[in-house]
N, C-alpha and C positions, 0 to 999 in steps of 0.2 A: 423482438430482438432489435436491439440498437447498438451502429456502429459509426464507426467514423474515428477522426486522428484528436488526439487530446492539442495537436497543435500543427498548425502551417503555414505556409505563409503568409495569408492575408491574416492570421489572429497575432504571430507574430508583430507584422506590421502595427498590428492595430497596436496591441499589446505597451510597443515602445512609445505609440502616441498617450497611451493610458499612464503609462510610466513616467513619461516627460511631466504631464500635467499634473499628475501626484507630487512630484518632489518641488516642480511649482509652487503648487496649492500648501505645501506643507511649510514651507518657511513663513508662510503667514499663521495657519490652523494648527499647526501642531507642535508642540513643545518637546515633544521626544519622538526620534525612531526607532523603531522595532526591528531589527533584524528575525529574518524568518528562513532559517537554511532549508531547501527545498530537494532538487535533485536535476538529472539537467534537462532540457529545454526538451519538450516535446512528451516530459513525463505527467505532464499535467499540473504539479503543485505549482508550479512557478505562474502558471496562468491563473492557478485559483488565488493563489495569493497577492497578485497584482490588481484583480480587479475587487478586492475585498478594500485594498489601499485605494482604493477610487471612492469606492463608496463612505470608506470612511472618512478623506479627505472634504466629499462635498460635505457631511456632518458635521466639518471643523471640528473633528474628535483633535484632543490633546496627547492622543498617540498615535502614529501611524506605523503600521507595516509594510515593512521592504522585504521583499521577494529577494532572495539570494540564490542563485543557483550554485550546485552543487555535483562531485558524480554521485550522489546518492543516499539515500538512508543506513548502510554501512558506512560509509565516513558521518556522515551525521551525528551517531551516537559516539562516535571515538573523539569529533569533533568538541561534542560537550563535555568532554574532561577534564576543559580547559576552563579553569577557574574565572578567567578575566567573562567568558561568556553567561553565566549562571544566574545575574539576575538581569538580563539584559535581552536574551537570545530564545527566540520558538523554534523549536527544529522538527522537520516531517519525520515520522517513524512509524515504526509499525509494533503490534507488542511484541513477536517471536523476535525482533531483532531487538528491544533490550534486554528480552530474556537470554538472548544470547549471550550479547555484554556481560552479563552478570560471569561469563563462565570461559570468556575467551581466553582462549590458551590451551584447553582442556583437548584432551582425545575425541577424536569425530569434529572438533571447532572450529581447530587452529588453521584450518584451510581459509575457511569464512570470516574471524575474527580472532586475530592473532593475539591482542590484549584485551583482559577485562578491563569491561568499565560496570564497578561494581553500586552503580547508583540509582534510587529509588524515584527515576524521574516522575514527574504528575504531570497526568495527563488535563490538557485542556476540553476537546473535541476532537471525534473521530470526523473521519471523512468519506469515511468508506472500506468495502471489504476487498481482498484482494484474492482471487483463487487461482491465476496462474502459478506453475511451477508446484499444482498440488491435485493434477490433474496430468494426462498423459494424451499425443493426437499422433496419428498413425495412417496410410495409405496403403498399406500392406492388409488385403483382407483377408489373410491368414492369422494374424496377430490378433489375438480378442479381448486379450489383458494384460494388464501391467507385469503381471507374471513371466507369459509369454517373450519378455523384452530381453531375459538374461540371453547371455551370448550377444544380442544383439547390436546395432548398432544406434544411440541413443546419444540425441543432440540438444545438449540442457545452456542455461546462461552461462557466463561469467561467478567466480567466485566470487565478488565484491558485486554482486547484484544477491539481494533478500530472497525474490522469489523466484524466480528466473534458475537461480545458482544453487543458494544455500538451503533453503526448501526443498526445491525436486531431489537435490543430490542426498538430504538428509529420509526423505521419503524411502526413494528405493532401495538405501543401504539401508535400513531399519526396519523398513516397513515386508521388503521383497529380497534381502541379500542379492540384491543387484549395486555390484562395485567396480571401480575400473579395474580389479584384479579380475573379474569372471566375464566382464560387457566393454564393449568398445565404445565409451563417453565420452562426446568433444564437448571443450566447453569455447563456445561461440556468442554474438549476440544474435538479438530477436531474428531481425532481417536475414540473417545468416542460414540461421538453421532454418526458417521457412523456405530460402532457397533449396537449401540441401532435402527439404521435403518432399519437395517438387520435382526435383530432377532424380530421384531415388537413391541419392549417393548416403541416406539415413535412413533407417527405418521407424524412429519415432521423435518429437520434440515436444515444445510446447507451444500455446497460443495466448493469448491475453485474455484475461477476463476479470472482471470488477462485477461488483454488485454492493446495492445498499445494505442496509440494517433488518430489512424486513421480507430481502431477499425475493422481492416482485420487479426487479429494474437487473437487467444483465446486458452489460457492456464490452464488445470486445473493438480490434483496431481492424485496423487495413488489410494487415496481414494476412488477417482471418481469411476475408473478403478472395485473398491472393489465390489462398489455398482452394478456397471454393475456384476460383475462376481457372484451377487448373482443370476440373473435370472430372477429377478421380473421388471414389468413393471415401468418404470420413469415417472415421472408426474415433470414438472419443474416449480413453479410456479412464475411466473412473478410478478411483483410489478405494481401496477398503477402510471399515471404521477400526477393522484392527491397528490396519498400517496407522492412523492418524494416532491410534492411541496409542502404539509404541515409540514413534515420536514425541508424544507429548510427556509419556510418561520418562522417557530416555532424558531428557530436555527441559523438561517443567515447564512446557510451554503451553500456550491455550488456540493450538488448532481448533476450530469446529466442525461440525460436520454438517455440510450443507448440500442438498439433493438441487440439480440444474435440470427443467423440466427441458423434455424435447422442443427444441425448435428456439432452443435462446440461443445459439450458437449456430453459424451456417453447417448447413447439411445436417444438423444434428435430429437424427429419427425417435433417440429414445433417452432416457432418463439415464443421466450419472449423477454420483458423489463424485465431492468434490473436498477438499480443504479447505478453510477459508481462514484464514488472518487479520487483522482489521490495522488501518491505516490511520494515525492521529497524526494533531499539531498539536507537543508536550513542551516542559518548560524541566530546570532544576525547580528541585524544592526551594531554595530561596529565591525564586524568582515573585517578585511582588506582588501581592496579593488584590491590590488595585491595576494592574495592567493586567492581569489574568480574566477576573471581573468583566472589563471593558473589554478585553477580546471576546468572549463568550457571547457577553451580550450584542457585540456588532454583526458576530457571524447568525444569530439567531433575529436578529433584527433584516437581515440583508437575504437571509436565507434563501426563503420563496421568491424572492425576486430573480434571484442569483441562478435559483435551479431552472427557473422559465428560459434562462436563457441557453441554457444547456451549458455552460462553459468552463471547461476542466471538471474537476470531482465536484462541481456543484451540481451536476446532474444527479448527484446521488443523495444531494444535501435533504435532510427531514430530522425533525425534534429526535427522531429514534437513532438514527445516524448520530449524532451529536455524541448521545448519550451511552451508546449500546457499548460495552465492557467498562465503563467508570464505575468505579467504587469510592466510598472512604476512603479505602488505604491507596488506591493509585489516581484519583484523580484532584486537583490542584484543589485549594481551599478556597479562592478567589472563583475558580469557575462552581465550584461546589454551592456557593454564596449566587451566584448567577443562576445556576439552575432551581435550587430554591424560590428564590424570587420570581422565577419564568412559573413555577409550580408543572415542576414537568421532573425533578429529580427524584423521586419516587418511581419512574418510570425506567431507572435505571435497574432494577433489582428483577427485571422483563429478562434480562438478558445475564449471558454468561459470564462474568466477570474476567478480565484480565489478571492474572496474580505473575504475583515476582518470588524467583527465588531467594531461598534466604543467603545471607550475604554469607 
């Protein structure tokens, strides 16, 4: 089990020294920047993407990436609607959230994504899996499943958070007929509701966790750590393969279904399922097919260095990561032409593909 804060102070600090010396280095090495919408500080992307723009600055690459913070990968894709950004702009996302776009407005949505954004963006590179918010954690040891939660009192994200929000709350109406017309659901952030864990004014929330492509690397934050250091016994509760496939099939989205061994999560004694989602850097389709190229191949170039140092989602960085849900039809042609050439894109068909609704 590995934990720790995707960002603090001293990485911040360092962070802005890293940043200074990029935009430096880049009026001499670089002919063009890259904007890269990320989400906000302490989410990780903004770290991954700052020290990607280091690395590619000492290379005197002819493009450079700028880290842009953001509130998030729901602004993100609504973000990208805007024509002026299209061949210009990388933005962090995940696939259920432009599956979602495809449909915003729609019954069950419109909470989470008010308007469609009904476009077939390509993917570059993932970054990694995301299984918070598809997953349930509880201190009541009477409670032993998701089931068990109706009536209760259940402390999920913000709406304009992916997993956090729009996940868990799509899980249990779909998966469990648990809604705020029959459960008492506050929608809070992270910190919040691990308080309200602790002091029992909830009976269940959720916790962070990430994981690779390959599913041997699981990540969670401080939070976690909090919970443990209250004392009290963990109960984790796992999600059904029904509930992920009635979300998926409700939704057209590509939940997976991933088993989290005991002991990758504090106090965790035994085996849950889990959801899992996967996290990319996408483009529009007319986003240039030589700037897609050269991203792929720096992030794959930089990789293994990147991951030794453990910092942001490059701890989860690997050939398999990269590639795991790209296809033909959703991943960018310029990075398609990159993975060829790495001879590692064959390797994509290992894995479940992301698909999009039809328009």
């Amino acid at each position: 089990m590995k934990q720790g804060r995707f960002w603090n102070i001293r990485s911040l600090v360092s962070a802005a020294t890293i940043a200074a010396g990029v935009v430096t280095g880049s009026m001499a090495a670089s002919e063009e920047v890259i904007p890269m919408l990320a989400c906000p500080l302490g989410c990780g992307v903004v770290q991954t993407n700052t020290v990607l723009a280091a690395r590619m600055a000492r290379d005197e690459s002819d493009i450079l990436p700028a880290a842009q913070e953001t509130p998030g990968f729901m602004y993100n894709v609504r973000a990208m609607a805007e024509e002026a950004r299209w061949k210009t702009t990388v933005f962090g996302t995940e696939d259920t959230v432009i599956q979602a776009a495809f449909q915003g407005g729609r019954e069950g949505l419109e909470k989470f994504m008010p308007q469609a954004v009904p476009i077939k963006f390509k993917l570059l590179f993932g970054i990694g899996g995301v299984a918070q918010g598809k997953f349930f954690i509880t201190l009541d040891p009477s409670i032993k499943s998701i089931e068990d939660l109706k009536g209760k009192r259940i402390s999920l994200g913000l709406p304009t958070q992916s997993d956090w929000g729009m996940a868990a709350s799509l899980l249990l109406e779909h998966g469990y007929g648990i809604t705020d017309e029959n459960t008492d659901i506050r929608n809070v952030t992270p910190p919040v509701m691990t308080q309200e864990l602790i002091d029992g004014t909830t009976d269940a929330a959720l916790v962070a966790l990430l994981t690779n492509a390959d599913n041997d690397l699981w990540w969670t934050n401080d939070l976690a750590s909090k919970i443990e250091a209250s004392g009290k016994a963990i109960t984790y509760l796992g999600v059904t393969e029904e509930a992920i496939d009635a979300v998926n099939e409700e939704f057209g989205m590509t939940l997976i279904k991933v088993n989290v061994p005991a002991g990758s999560m504090p106090g965790q004694k035994e085996d849950f399922l889990a959801g899992v989602n996967r996290a990319y850097q996408a483009v529009h389709p007319e986003f240039p097919d030589d700037k897609a190229y050269k991203l792929v191949m720096a992030v794959h170039k930089h990789g293994p260095a990147l991951r030794d140092t453990g910092t942001g989602f490059w701890k989860f960085w690997s050939e398999a990561t990269m590639i795991d849900g790209l296809s033909e039809e959703t991943a960018h042609p310029g990075a398609i032409k990159a993975y060829k050439e790495l001879g590692i894109w064959e390797r994509a068909a290992d894995f479940s593909p992301v698909k999009y609704p039809d328009n």
